[in-house]
Steps between C-alpha positions, in 0.01 A plus 500: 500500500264378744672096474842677524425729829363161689815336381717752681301523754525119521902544487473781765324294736680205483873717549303643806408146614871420477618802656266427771696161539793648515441758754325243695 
């Protein structure tokens, strides 16, 4: 559970990153 949360949090943070781009 633990592996899979940081995972999505991975996933989360890198679509943020790109939104981020975007907006930018």
């Amino acid at each position: 559970f633990s592996l899979s949360l940081r995972e999505l949090g991975s996933c989360l943070l890198e679509k943020t990153a790109l939104n981020d781009d975007e907006d930018t």
